[in-house]
Every structure is written in C-alpha cells, then in structure tokens.
VEXLOKE-833338 format. One record per residue (C-alpha): x negated, y negated, z negated. Coordinates in steps of 0.5 Angstrom, whole numbers, plus 500, padded with zeros to 3 digits. Layout:
N
XYZ/...
This chain:
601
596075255/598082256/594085263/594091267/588094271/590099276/589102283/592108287/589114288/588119294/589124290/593126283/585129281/581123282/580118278/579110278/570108276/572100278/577100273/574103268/568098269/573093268/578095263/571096258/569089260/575086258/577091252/575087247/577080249/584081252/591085252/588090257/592096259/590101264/593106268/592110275/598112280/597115287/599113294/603120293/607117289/615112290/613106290/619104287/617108280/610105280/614098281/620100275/614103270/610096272/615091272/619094265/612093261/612085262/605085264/602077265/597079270/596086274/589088278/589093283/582096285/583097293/580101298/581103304/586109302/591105298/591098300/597098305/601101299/598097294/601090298/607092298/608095290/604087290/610083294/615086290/612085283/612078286/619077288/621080281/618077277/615069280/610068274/607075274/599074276/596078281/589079281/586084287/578087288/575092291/572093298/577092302/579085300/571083298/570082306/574075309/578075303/580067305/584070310/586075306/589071301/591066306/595072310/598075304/600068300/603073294/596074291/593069286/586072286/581076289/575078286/569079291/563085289/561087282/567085277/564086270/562080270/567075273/573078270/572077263/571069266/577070270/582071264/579067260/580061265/587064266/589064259/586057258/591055264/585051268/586048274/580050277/577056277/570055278/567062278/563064283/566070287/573068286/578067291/584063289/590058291/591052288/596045289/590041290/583042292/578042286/573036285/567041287/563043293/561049293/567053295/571054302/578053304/584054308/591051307/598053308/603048307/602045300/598050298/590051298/587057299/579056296/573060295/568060291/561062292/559069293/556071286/549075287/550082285/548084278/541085277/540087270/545093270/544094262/549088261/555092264/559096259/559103260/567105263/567111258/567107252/575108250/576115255/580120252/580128253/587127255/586121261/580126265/584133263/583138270/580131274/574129278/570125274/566119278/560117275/554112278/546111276/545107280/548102285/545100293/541105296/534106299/537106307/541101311/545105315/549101320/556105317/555104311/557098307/551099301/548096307/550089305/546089299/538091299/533095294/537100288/538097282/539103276/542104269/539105263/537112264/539113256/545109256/546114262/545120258/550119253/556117258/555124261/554127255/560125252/564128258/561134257/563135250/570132253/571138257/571135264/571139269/567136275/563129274/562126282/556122282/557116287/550114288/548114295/543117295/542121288/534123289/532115291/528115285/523122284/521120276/529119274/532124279/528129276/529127268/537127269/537134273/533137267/537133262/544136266/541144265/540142257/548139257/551145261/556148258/557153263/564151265/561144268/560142275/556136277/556133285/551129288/549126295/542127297/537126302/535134303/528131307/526127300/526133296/520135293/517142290/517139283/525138283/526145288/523148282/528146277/535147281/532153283/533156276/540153275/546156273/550159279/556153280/552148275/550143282/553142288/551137293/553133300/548132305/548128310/546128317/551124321/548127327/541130330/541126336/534121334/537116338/543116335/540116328/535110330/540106333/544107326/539106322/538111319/531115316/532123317/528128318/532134320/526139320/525138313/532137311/533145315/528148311/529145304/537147306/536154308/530154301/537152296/541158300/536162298/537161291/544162291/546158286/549151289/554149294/551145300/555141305/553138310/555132313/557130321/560124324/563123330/563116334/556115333/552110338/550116344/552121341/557123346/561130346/556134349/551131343/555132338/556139340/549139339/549136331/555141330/550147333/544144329/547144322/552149323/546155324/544153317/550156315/552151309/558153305/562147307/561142314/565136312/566133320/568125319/570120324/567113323/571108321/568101322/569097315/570091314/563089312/559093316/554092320/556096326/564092325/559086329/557092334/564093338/562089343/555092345/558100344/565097347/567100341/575101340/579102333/585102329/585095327/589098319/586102314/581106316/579103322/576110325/573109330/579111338/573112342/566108344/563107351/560115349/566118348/572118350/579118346/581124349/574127347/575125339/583128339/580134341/574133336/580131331/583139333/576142332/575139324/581142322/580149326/573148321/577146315/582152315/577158318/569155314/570149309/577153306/572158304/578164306/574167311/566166309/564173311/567174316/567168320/559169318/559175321/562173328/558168329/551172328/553177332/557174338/556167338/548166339/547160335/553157338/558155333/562149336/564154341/566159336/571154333/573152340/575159343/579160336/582153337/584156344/586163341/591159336/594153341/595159345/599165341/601160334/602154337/609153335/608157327/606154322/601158319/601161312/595164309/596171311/597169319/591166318/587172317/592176322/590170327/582172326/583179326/587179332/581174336/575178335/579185336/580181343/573180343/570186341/574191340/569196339/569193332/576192330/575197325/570192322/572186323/579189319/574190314/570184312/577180313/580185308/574183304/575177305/582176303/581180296/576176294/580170295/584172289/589177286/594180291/599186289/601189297/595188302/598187308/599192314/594189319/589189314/589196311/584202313/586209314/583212307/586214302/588208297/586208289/591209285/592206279/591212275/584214279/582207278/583207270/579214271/573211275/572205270/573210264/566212266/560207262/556207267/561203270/564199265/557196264/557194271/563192271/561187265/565190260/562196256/566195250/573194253/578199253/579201261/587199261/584192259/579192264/584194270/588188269/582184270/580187277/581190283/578197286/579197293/576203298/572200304/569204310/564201310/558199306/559191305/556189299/550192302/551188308/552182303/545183300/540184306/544181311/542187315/547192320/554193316/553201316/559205316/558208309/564209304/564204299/568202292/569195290/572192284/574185284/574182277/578175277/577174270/572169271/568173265/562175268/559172275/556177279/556171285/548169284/547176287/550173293/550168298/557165299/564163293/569167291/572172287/568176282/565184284/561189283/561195287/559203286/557207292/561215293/
C-alpha cells in the first residue's frame, strides 16, 4: 500500500520531527512517502499534489497551528476519493480523540502519543484488511463492535467509533529509529532543524502537556551524536532542540555541549530551552569559551510572582536565574531569550508589569511575551472553573481573561507584545532602546513600551509603518522626551540603522551636521594597513574592501559606549560597517548585528 506522511507547517523554515520519526519506522515495511506543506499554502494545491499521487493511506501530524487547516484538506481528500485511508496523530488529536473521531466521521484512525511503535502495527493490520485493530493506542471506526474488552466506544448510525487502550509511553527510546536516516541535504536546505534527546521533563507545569507524562526518558547518547553530526556535515543552518528542559541531565548536558564545540563548523547554530537557575560552574565554563552565535538559548521564567508560579507548578528561582543570565551576557557570545506568560493564575496586570520589569532589567536580546493557551490535555484545562478561566474554544485556545485579568487588560498586553517585538525582539533598535531605557526609564521598561505604545497609536495610527518609519517614530519619541539629547538619540539610531544592514542613501531625519565620507576618502582611509588589518583584510586591495563595508562619521564616540557601558562622550568617530560576514568583530560586544570596527579622528 502506497502511504504518505505529512503535516502543515506554520512556516516555510520549519520542519516536521513527528514525521520523520515515523516515515524512519515504516521506510523499510511499506510504500512510504514524505512530503511537508504549510498553512500558508492553497489548500486546494495541497489537495491537487495529494490526490494525483494516488496515496492509499495519507497521515497528517496535527498541532495546534494546523489542525483546522488539516481537516478540511482531510474532508475533501475523502469526497474524492472514498477508499483513501486517513490516518491523524499528533497533540491535537491524542486528548478526547473518540469524540474527535466521533465529530469528524471522515477520519479512519487516530493514533494517540508516541507513534513509532504503532504505526508499522497500524499498516501492517491495514494491509492485512483486518476488521479489528486491536493495537493499543489506536482509535478507529468499525461496522461492528470487536470481540474484545479493552476499548471505549461510541456509535453513530451504523458505525462504531472504538478506542483501544491507551499504550504506555516507550520507555526504552533506543528502539525508535533515528528521523535522520533518509534525510537529504536538499530537504533541511536554509531550514530549521528540530531535534530531541530526550522526551518528558523534570517539572510539572500545569500549562505544559509534558506534564501528562512523568520522569524523562533519554536517547542513547551516541546514537545522538551521530544524527547531529551528519546535520552538520549536511550544512544545516539551525538545529532547534525540542527537549523541554535541555540541561535535566548535568553529565549529558555537559558531554553533548562539549561534543557540539568539537562539530562547530562555524556557520552552525544550535538552540536549546533551559532552565538557567540549574546551571552550574562546570557548564558556565565550557559555553563561556564557545564561539560567538554557536548557541542560543530560550529561557523560561513565565512570571516572577511566586504565588503564580507555585500554583502552576512551577520549580524556579529568579535569583539565580538573574545572575547566571547577566554571567552569559557578559560573555557575549550567545543569544539569550527570556520567556513571559500572560494569564497565569494571580498574575493580574500590575503583576505582570512586574515580570515584564523584572526580566526586562536583565537586558536579553529577545523577551518573547506568550499568551497562555489552555490545551487539551493540560492540566490547568480542568482548572477553568476555579480561575473562572475564559478561552477561545478552537486552536489555540489562548487564554481571553481569568478572574485576575480582564479581557480588556490582555488586548492591551496583545498591543504591548507587538510594540516589543518591532522596537526589542526585532533586534532593529538594540542600542538605542538600550539607551533610552538606561537613561530615563529607572528599570521600568513596561512603561517604556507603553509611552511608545502610546506615541504610535497617537501620531501613526493609521500608517502602516515601514522600517524607516520605525526608526523616525523613536527618534521623533525620545526627541519629545528629552530634547537636550536629540542630537544623540539621532546617533545611536543612525548606528543602529547602519548595523542593520547595507543602505545606499541615509535618510535625512537621521543624518548629522558633519561633513560626509566620500567614497574617495573612504578608499583613502582603508589604503592605510593599519587599517586594512583592523578592518580584517590586510592583504585585500582597498576597492575590494569598500564593497564589503560602510564608513560612516558619528559625533560622538559610540563604540566606546558600547564597550564600557559608560557616558556616550561627544568624541568624533569613524566607523566601518563590514557586511561580509568574513570577519566577526561581535564577541567584542554585547548586542547582534552588522559587522564593525572603529578608528578614532
């Protein structure tokens, strides 16, 4: 039987792990295919490329993201074509899925928790054209009720819906084959690569649906080793790991940071979730040494209010998390983001203006502001009625308002994240939000984002913004602000806007009163070896070097400011921009971007 495994993903970048998990388990046994789609994508191209294939069975991989999407490409698979076969798993369907299946009668199977195992028994009964499935974790329909005891059912005119038992999750991961074995260089070409060496986690949070399932259970350590080697040598650019908390084990931890120095190609990133407050000396040690951009790592506090995170279950310690995140800045070689969520249990607005404080005073280079989503499955969905919770009842189920914050009070928080992400997470305006917050916001960042918040609904509510409107609309805030410092603030944006990347004309708002380089001068600067060296191309001819870079003339000293986070001195500066990627001057520094070096007048 010829089968397809698919899904939708939320985005052209990302990649399917589920999948891959699972064509590896049935590669060798079946007809198998795998192919991956986005929810961006016409549904009716994706039903055309399903349909002309002649697929005899079809499974989707569904999440929240895709689920809606995925059952109307299911519904009209089926109407064309009544034999097709149709297989779903995934978190989304593994919670209530004799309902799900009740509800949604086009669906041959559901496959509840880890697959790996299951599938190759679901096929191998298909194929067989077995009445029955007996298989524990599978849910499917039937014209007559099985002979055996251990299922659930429903029934819906002539048709039984059937549950088996649930099957236990697999305990000895060894048995899973790797989802790299048939993985081309072609299929994770400028993608993010999702990867995993372990499954479960440590904590129980209430939100979280690794809570169902108790301990962590890990994958052979070299069998690990050798998947993420081969990525490397097939030039992927991002491996994502899924582990919830990377760090649960301290002598595995440590062996594969160690072993992902000694692969480092120097062009490949590596993203972990960890838990900073567990971090210890030994692993600070090796990270510290790491090259700029190797690793990056997403940090989750979800709130600072400890009855919050008590009721939530949570294990943190915000103390100790602060001091091994400003420890990592300082080494300024890995991308730290720090995690909020609004719509916690007492966390109401004036809380969460705390978290945000809190967390925002560390200075990370991102701060992701999440909503909670009550999942199916999660144990804070049996919590609605006792925090008078109030959600969307369709994916994603986030959360409207609970009897600690208003619906009104989210909207505004809705308004807040996306003020973050263009002005901080965007990474556009790094130094100068820095600076304005330093100087005149008194560790008070949320209010920082409100009054800009406030500035754009007021001058720019009816413009869609371009990025050069977004830097006009900070210049134009803090000018309003302090106006003593318009001419500083224009600087430190200039910078930021050169940094950003290449950019022929500077836009008049942001240029200064000094005479500008020009191109001859510039050549003339760089023919010097001093500078040539500097700049990271002694033995480069200088018409070569000026079309890798940028000299621009600034008022005042920046890159001094940058180094010793002291006063910005009014101190003629010159500043080449390198965008060629050839030579990274960024350890030097504490924030991202384009490429520098600077020569004082």
């Amino acid at each position: 039987m010829k089968l397809l495994l698919t899904t939708l993903n939320s985005k052209y970048i990302h990649t399917c792990l589920s999948i891959r998990y699972l064509y590896s388990s049935v590669k060798d046994t079946s007809d198998s295919y795998i192919k991956e789609y986005t929810i961006n994508e016409s549904l009716d191209k994706i039903y055309a490329d399903i349909y002309e294939k002649n697929y005899d069975i079809v499974g989707f991989s569904c999440y929240i993201w895709n689920v809606e999407q995925t059952l109307k490409l299911c519904s009209t698979l089926k109407e064309a074509n009544p034999d097709l076969i149709i297989i779903l798993g995934g978190p989304e369907v593994s919670f209530d899925s004799l309902n799900f299946i009740n509800k949604h009668s086009y669906i041959d199977y559901i496959i509840k928790g880890e697959g790996e195992l299951i599938l190759p028994k679901l096929i191998d009964s298909i194929s067989k054209s077995k009445k029955h499935i007996e298989i524990d974790g599978v849910v499917y329909k039937s014209n007559e009720l099985p002979s055996y005891s251990d299922y659930r059912y429903n029934t819906y005119e002539d048709k039984y819906f059937i549950e088996n038992q649930d099957a236990p999750p697999i305990a000895d991961l060894s048995q899973i084959k790797s989802p790299y074995l048939y993985v081309t260089e072609e299929e994770i070409e400028n993608k993010i690569v999702y990867f995993e060496t372990s499954r479960g986690c440590t904590f129980n949070c209430s939100y979280c649906l690794s809570s169902t399932l108790k301990g962590v259970r890990f994958f052979p350590l070299e069998s690990v080793k050798q998947d993420l080697k081969k990525l490397v040598v097939l030039n992927a650019k991002q491996i994502k790991f899924v582990d919830r908390t990377f760090n649960s084990h301290k002598e595995i931890t440590l062996a594969l940071i160690k072993f992902l120095k000694e692969i480092d190609n120097g062009k490949i990133n590596f993203h972990f979730e960890i838990t900073a407050h567990m971090l210890d000396d030994e692993f600070m040690k090796e990270i510290k040494e790491a090259r700029y951009g190797l690793f990056q790592f997403e940090i989750g506090v979800q709130s600072t209010n400890s009855k919050t995170i008590k009721t939530v279950n949570r294990i943190d310690n915000f103390e100790k998390l602060s001091v091994r995140v400003n420890q990592i800045k300082k080494y300024g070689n890995i991308h730290q983001h720090l995690d909020l969520i609004a719509g916690l249990p007492y966390e109401n607005l004036e809380s969460f203006k705390k978290s945000f404080n809190d967390v925002f005073a560390l200075l990370p280079e991102a701060l992701q502001l999440g909503f909670l989503k009550m999942l199916k499955g999660s144990p804070i969905r049996s919590q609605v009625e006792i925090f008078d919770y109030r959600y969307r009842n369709y994916p994603p189920y986030e959360v409207i308002s609970n009897k600690f914050i208003s619906a009104s009070d989210i909207l505004f928080l809705k308004e807040i994240e996306e003020i973050v992400d263009l002005f901080y997470n965007s990474g556009m305006f790094m130094l100068s939000i820095e600076y304005i917050y330093i100087n005149n916001y008194n560790n008070n960042g949320f209010k920082l984002f409100s009054d800009l918040l406030a500035y754009k609904n007021e001058y720019y509510q009816n413009k869609t913004l371009s990025r050069d409107d977004l830097y006009k609309l900070l210049h134009e805030f803090y000018s309003r602000i302090r106006p003593d410092e318009t001419n500083k603030i224009k600087e430190l944006i200039r910078f930021d806007y050169l940094r950003m990347g290449r950019n022929r004309v500077i836009p008049l708002f942001l240029r200064n009163d000094l005479s500008s380089i020009t191109r001859e001068e510039a050549v003339a600067w760089i023919s010097n070896d001093y500078i040539k060296s500097e700049l990271g191309y002694p033995n480069s001819h200088p018409m070569e070097i000026i079309k890798k870079i940028h000299v621009e003339l600034f008022e005042f000293d920046i890159i001094d400011y940058i180094k010793t986070k002291g006063n910005l001195k009014n101190h003629k500066a010159i500043i080449a921009f390198n965008y060629s990627g050839e030579k990274d001057f960024m350890n030097k520094v504490t924030f991202t971007g384009g490429l520098y070096e600077q020569i004082k007048n």
